[in-house]
N, C-alpha and C positions, 0 to 999 in steps of 0.2 A: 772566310767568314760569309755567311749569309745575309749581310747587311748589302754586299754589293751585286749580287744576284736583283735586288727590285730597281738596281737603275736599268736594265734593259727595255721597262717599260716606258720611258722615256721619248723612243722610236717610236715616229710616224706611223700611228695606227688607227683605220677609222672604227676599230672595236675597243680602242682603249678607255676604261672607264674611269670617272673620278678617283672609285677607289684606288682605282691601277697608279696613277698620278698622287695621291696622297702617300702610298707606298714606297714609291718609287724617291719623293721628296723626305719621308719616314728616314729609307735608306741611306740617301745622299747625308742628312743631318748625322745621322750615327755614326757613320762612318768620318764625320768632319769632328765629331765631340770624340770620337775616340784614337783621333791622329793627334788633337791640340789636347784636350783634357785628361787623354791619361798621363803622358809624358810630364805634364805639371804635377800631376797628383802626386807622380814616385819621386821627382825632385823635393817635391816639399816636403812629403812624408820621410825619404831619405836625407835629408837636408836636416831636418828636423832631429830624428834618431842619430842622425853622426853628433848633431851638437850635443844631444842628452847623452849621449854613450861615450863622448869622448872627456866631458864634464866628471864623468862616472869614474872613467881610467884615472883621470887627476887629483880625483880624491881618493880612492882607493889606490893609489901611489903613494899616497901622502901620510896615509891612517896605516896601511898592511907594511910589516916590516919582514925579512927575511932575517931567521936567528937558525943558529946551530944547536941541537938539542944530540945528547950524548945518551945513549938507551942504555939503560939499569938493568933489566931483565923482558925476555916477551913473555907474551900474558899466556896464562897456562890457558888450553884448552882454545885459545881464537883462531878462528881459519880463517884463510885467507881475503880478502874483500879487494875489491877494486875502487879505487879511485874515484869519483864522479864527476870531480873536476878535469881529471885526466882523462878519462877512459877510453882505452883503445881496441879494451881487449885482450892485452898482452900485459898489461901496467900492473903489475900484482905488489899489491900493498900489505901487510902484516902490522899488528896490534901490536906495541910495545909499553911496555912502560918506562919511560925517559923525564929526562929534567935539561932544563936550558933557564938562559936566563935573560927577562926582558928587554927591551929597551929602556923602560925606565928604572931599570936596575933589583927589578924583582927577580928570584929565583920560581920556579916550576918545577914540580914534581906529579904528570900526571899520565894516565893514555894514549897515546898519540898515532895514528898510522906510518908505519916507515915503510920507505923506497928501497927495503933491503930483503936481500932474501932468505938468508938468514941470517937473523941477525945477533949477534953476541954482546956481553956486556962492555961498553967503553967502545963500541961503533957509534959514529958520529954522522949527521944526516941532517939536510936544513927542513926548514917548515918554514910557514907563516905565520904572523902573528899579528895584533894589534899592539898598539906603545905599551898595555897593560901585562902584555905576554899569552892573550886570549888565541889560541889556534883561530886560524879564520882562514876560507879560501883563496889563491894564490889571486893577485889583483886583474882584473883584464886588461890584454893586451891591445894598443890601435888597433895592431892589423884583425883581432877579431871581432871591436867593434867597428872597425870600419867596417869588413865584411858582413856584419847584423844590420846595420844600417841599408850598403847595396840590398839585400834580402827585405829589407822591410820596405823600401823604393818600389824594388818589382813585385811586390805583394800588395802594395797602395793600387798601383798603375794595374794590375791584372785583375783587383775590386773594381776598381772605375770603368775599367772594361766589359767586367759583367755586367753591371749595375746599367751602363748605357744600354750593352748588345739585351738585359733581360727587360727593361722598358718599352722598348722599340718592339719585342717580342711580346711583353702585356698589350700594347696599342694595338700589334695586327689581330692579336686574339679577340679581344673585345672588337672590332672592325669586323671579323669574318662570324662571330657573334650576331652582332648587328645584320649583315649581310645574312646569315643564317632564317635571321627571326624573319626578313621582311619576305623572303622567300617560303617559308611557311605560311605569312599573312597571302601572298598570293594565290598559293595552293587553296587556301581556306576559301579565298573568294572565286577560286574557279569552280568549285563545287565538286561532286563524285560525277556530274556529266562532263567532265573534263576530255577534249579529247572526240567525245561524240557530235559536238555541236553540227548541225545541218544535216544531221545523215538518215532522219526520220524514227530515231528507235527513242 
Protein backbone atom coordinates (compact mmCIF):
# COMPACT_ATOMS: atom_id res chain seq x y z
CA UNK A 1 0.00 0.00 0.00
CA UNK A 2 1.00 3.44 -0.80
CA UNK A 3 -0.18 4.82 2.28
CA UNK A 4 3.15 3.78 4.09
CA UNK A 5 5.60 5.07 1.52
CA UNK A 6 4.79 9.00 3.00
CA UNK A 7 6.09 7.97 6.41
CA UNK A 8 9.54 8.19 5.17
CA UNK A 9 9.27 11.82 5.23
CA UNK A 10 9.18 11.80 8.70
CA UNK A 11 13.39 11.62 8.77
CA UNK A 12 15.47 14.48 9.68
CA UNK A 13 15.41 16.57 6.82
CA UNK A 14 16.46 20.26 6.43
CA UNK A 15 14.38 20.21 2.90
CA UNK A 16 11.42 18.68 4.43
CA UNK A 17 8.43 20.77 3.67
CA UNK A 18 5.13 21.17 5.59
CA UNK A 19 3.49 19.60 2.76
CA UNK A 20 5.96 16.74 3.09
CA UNK A 21 4.80 16.50 7.08
CA UNK A 22 1.03 16.77 6.29
CA UNK A 23 1.56 13.74 3.96
CA UNK A 24 3.48 11.94 5.78
CA UNK A 25 0.90 12.41 9.09
CA UNK A 26 -1.99 11.89 5.93
CA UNK A 27 -0.29 8.39 5.67
CA UNK A 28 0.29 7.52 9.26
CA UNK A 29 -3.69 8.19 10.00
CA UNK A 30 -4.75 5.85 6.92
CA UNK A 31 -2.94 3.38 7.55
CA UNK A 32 -4.17 3.45 11.64
CA UNK A 33 -8.16 3.90 10.16
CA UNK A 34 -7.42 0.93 7.99
CA UNK A 35 -5.73 -1.55 10.51
CA UNK A 36 -8.69 -0.57 13.37
CA UNK A 37 -11.73 0.41 10.97
CA UNK A 38 -11.70 -2.02 8.51
CA UNK A 39 -11.51 -5.11 10.70
CA UNK A 40 -14.71 -3.54 12.48
CA UNK A 41 -16.49 -2.89 9.43
CA UNK A 42 -16.41 -6.66 8.23
CA UNK A 43 -17.29 -7.82 11.78
CA UNK A 44 -20.24 -5.91 11.94
CA UNK A 45 -21.35 -6.11 8.39
CA UNK A 46 -20.57 -9.96 8.78
CA UNK A 47 -22.06 -10.23 12.13
CA UNK A 48 -25.00 -8.60 10.93
CA UNK A 49 -25.53 -10.86 7.47
CA UNK A 50 -25.00 -14.18 9.70
CA UNK A 51 -27.97 -12.83 12.00
CA UNK A 52 -30.21 -11.89 8.92
CA UNK A 53 -29.29 -15.06 6.91
CA UNK A 54 -29.37 -17.52 9.57
CA UNK A 55 -32.99 -15.98 10.66
CA UNK A 56 -33.60 -16.66 6.87
CA UNK A 57 -32.57 -20.53 7.16
CA UNK A 58 -35.08 -20.78 10.27
CA UNK A 59 -37.77 -19.68 8.49
CA UNK A 60 -37.43 -21.19 5.34
CA UNK A 61 -36.91 -24.49 7.48
CA UNK A 62 -39.95 -23.99 8.94
CA UNK A 63 -42.35 -22.88 5.83
CA UNK A 64 -40.29 -25.27 2.81
CA UNK A 65 -41.26 -28.92 3.28
CA UNK A 66 -39.70 -31.76 1.42
CA UNK A 67 -42.55 -34.25 -0.36
CA UNK A 68 -42.25 -37.07 -2.79
CA UNK A 69 -43.92 -36.41 -6.09
CA UNK A 70 -44.44 -39.60 -8.46
CA UNK A 71 -44.28 -38.47 -12.29
CA UNK A 72 -47.29 -39.20 -14.65
CA UNK A 73 -45.60 -38.60 -18.00
CA UNK A 74 -42.54 -36.07 -19.13
CA UNK A 75 -43.63 -33.22 -21.15
CA UNK A 76 -43.54 -33.74 -24.73
CA UNK A 77 -41.17 -31.70 -26.70
CA UNK A 78 -39.01 -30.09 -23.18
CA UNK A 79 -35.36 -30.14 -23.17
CA UNK A 80 -33.28 -30.45 -20.82
CA UNK A 81 -32.73 -27.31 -18.20
CA UNK A 82 -30.47 -27.04 -15.41
CA UNK A 83 -31.11 -26.35 -12.10
CA UNK A 84 -30.52 -22.79 -10.68
CA UNK A 85 -30.66 -23.69 -7.46
CA UNK A 86 -28.21 -26.42 -7.96
CA UNK A 87 -26.18 -25.64 -10.82
CA UNK A 88 -23.02 -27.22 -11.31
CA UNK A 89 -23.03 -27.85 -14.64
CA UNK A 90 -23.54 -31.42 -14.60
CA UNK A 91 -27.05 -31.24 -12.54
CA UNK A 92 -29.40 -31.97 -15.55
CA UNK A 93 -32.99 -31.65 -14.70
CA UNK A 94 -36.09 -32.72 -17.05
CA UNK A 95 -39.75 -31.25 -17.26
CA UNK A 96 -42.32 -33.76 -16.04
CA UNK A 97 -45.62 -33.90 -15.29
CA UNK A 98 -46.11 -35.32 -11.74
CA UNK A 99 -48.61 -35.31 -8.80
CA UNK A 100 -47.68 -35.43 -4.97
CA UNK A 101 -49.38 -34.62 -2.12
CA UNK A 102 -49.01 -31.59 0.34
CA UNK A 103 -48.47 -31.24 3.69
CA UNK A 104 -51.69 -30.08 4.49
CA UNK A 105 -53.10 -32.73 2.78
CA UNK A 106 -53.87 -31.36 -0.78
CA UNK A 107 -53.27 -33.43 -3.74
CA UNK A 108 -50.97 -31.75 -6.93
CA UNK A 109 -51.20 -32.49 -10.22
CA UNK A 110 -48.78 -30.27 -12.10
CA UNK A 111 -44.94 -29.45 -14.07
CA UNK A 112 -42.38 -29.89 -12.14
CA UNK A 113 -38.39 -30.35 -12.76
CA UNK A 114 -37.08 -33.87 -12.06
CA UNK A 115 -33.55 -35.10 -10.98
CA UNK A 116 -34.10 -38.00 -13.26
CA UNK A 117 -32.76 -38.79 -16.37
CA UNK A 118 -35.06 -40.55 -17.81
CA UNK A 119 -37.79 -40.57 -16.41
CA UNK A 120 -40.78 -43.12 -16.58
CA UNK A 121 -44.22 -43.12 -15.51
CA UNK A 122 -44.52 -44.14 -11.44
CA UNK A 123 -40.58 -42.88 -10.89
CA UNK A 124 -40.73 -41.21 -7.70
CA UNK A 125 -38.44 -38.16 -6.73
CA UNK A 126 -38.65 -35.44 -3.86
CA UNK A 127 -38.97 -31.60 -4.40
CA UNK A 128 -39.84 -28.72 -2.24
CA UNK A 129 -42.70 -27.35 -1.29
CA UNK A 130 -44.51 -24.93 0.96
CA UNK A 131 -47.46 -26.43 3.59
CA UNK A 132 -49.88 -25.39 0.49
CA UNK A 133 -47.91 -28.02 -1.78
CA UNK A 134 -46.49 -24.72 -3.92
CA UNK A 135 -42.97 -26.02 -5.40
CA UNK A 136 -40.52 -23.39 -3.99
CA UNK A 137 -36.64 -23.48 -3.89
CA UNK A 138 -34.80 -26.09 -1.69
CA UNK A 139 -34.28 -23.91 1.94
CA UNK A 140 -30.61 -22.49 2.65
CA UNK A 141 -28.30 -24.26 4.22
CA UNK A 142 -25.99 -22.63 7.62
CA UNK A 143 -23.11 -23.58 6.17
CA UNK A 144 -23.92 -21.31 2.99
CA UNK A 145 -25.13 -18.72 4.75
CA UNK A 146 -22.65 -18.63 7.08
CA UNK A 147 -20.28 -18.75 4.11
CA UNK A 148 -22.52 -15.33 2.48
CA UNK A 149 -22.10 -13.68 5.53
CA UNK A 150 -17.77 -14.48 5.76
CA UNK A 151 -18.11 -12.91 2.03
CA UNK A 152 -20.07 -10.03 2.90
CA UNK A 153 -17.53 -9.28 6.22
CA UNK A 154 -14.67 -9.17 3.60
CA UNK A 155 -16.65 -7.16 1.16
CA UNK A 156 -17.56 -4.52 4.10
CA UNK A 157 -13.74 -4.38 5.25
CA UNK A 158 -12.26 -4.31 1.51
CA UNK A 159 -15.13 -0.88 0.89
CA UNK A 160 -13.59 0.68 4.01
CA UNK A 161 -10.41 0.07 2.80
CA UNK A 162 -10.90 1.77 -0.36
CA UNK A 163 -13.11 4.43 0.88
CA UNK A 164 -10.12 5.44 3.44
CA UNK A 165 -6.97 4.49 0.90
CA UNK A 166 -9.35 6.80 -2.05
CA UNK A 167 -9.64 9.86 0.57
CA UNK A 168 -6.27 10.19 1.66
CA UNK A 169 -5.62 9.91 -2.33
CA UNK A 170 -8.54 12.84 -2.98
CA UNK A 171 -6.51 14.96 -0.04
CA UNK A 172 -2.96 14.49 -1.78
CA UNK A 173 -4.62 15.48 -5.06
CA UNK A 174 -6.26 18.57 -4.13
CA UNK A 175 -2.73 19.37 -2.06
CA UNK A 176 -0.53 18.90 -5.22
CA UNK A 177 -3.43 21.02 -6.91
CA UNK A 178 -2.94 23.64 -4.53
CA UNK A 179 0.80 23.25 -4.65
CA UNK A 180 0.43 23.21 -8.42
CA UNK A 181 -1.64 26.57 -8.66
CA UNK A 182 0.80 28.48 -6.19
CA UNK A 183 3.77 27.51 -8.41
CA UNK A 184 2.17 28.87 -11.49
CA UNK A 185 1.28 32.12 -9.21
CA UNK A 186 5.06 32.33 -9.06
CA UNK A 187 5.98 31.83 -12.40
CA UNK A 188 3.45 34.58 -13.23
CA UNK A 189 5.12 36.94 -10.99
CA UNK A 190 8.64 36.23 -12.16
CA UNK A 191 7.61 37.51 -15.32
CA UNK A 192 9.14 36.32 -19.17
CA UNK A 193 12.59 38.03 -17.66
CA UNK A 194 12.91 35.21 -15.66
CA UNK A 195 16.21 33.88 -15.54
CA UNK A 196 17.90 37.14 -17.14
CA UNK A 197 17.92 39.21 -14.20
CA UNK A 198 21.29 41.27 -13.83
CA UNK A 199 22.84 40.15 -17.14
CA UNK A 200 22.17 43.61 -18.94
CA UNK A 201 19.86 42.36 -22.11
Amino acid sequence: MRAISGLWRWRHNPLCRTTDLVEAWLALVALLLILLVTPLAGCLVGGLAQDALQQSVREQRASRHIVTATVVREMDGSALDTDPETSTGRDVRTRVLAYWTAPDGSEHRTPVMASLDSPQPGDRFTIWTDRHGRTVARPLDSATAGTHAVLAGLGAALIAAGLIEGGRRLVLWRMARRRYARWDQAWDKAGPDWGRTGTGS
